[in-house]
C-alpha positions in Angstrom: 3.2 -8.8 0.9 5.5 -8.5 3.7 4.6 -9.2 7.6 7.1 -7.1 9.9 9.5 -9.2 11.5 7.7 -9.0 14.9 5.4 -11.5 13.8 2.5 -8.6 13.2 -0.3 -9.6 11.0 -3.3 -8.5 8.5 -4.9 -6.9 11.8 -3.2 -3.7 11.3 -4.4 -3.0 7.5 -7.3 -2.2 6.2 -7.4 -3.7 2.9 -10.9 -3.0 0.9 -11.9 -6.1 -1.8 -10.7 -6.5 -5.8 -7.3 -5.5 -4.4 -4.4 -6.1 -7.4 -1.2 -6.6 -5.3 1.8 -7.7 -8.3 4.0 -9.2 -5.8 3.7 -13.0 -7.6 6.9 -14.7 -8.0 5.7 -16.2 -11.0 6.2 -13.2 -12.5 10.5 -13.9 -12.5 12.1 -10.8 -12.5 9.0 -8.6 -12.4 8.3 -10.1 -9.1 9.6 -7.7 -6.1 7.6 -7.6 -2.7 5.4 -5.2 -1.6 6.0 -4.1 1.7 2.8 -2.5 3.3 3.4 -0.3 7.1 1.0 -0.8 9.6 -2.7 1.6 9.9 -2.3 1.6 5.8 -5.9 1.7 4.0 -6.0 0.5 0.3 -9.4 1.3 -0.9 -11.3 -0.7 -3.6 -9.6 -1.6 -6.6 -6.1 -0.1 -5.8 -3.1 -1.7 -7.6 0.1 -2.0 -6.2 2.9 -2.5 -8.5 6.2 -5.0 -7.3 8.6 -3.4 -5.3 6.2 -1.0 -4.0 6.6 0.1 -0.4 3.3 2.0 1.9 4.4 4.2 4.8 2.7 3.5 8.1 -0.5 5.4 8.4 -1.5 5.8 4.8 -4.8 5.7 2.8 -4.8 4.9 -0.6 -8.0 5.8 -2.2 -9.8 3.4 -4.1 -9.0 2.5 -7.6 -5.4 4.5 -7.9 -2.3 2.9 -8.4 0.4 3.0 -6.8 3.9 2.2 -9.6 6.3 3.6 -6.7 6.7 4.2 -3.0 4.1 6.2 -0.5 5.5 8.1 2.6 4.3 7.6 6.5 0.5 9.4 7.1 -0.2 10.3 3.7 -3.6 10.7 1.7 -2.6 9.6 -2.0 -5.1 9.4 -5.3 -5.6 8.5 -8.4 -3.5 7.0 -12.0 -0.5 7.1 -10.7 -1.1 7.9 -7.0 0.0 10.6 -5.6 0.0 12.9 -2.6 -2.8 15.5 -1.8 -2.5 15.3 1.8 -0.2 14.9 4.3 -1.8 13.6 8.0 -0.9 14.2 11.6 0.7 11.0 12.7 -2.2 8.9 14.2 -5.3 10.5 12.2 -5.2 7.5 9.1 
């Protein structure tokens, strides 16, 4: 998982337990980062598939998974995630 080049940390994410983040780089070429924005929720048991990159503001509900990119101040769901909602920026 990525940390923004401004030094920003974990503080900024909400990240709910038995998390599945496939960003290890033993997994050779499978292994691409995850870049996750800042104010993103992943609920419990969301997976997060390499290369995989969260908008700022997002909530990913709990259990979906997430095989491509999210937009900014999004609500997305489910096997494979998608969209049902779009936010006002600052409401995540």
């Amino acid at each position: 998982m990525s940390v923004e080049p401004d030094g920003r940390s974990m503080r900024e994410r909400m990240l709910a337990g038995d998390l599945y983040l496939a960003d290890d780089p033993e997994l050779g070429e499978e292994s691409r980062p995850i870049v996750i924005g800042d104010n993103v929720w992943l609920g419990s048991g969301a997976i997060v598939l390499p290369g995989v990159t969260i908008g700022e503001n997002t909530v990913v509900g709990a259990g979906a998974v997430v095989p491509r990119d999210l937009p900014p101040n999004v609500v997305a769901v489910g096997n494979p995630a998608r969209v049902v909602r779009t936010l006002e920026p600052g409401t995540a």
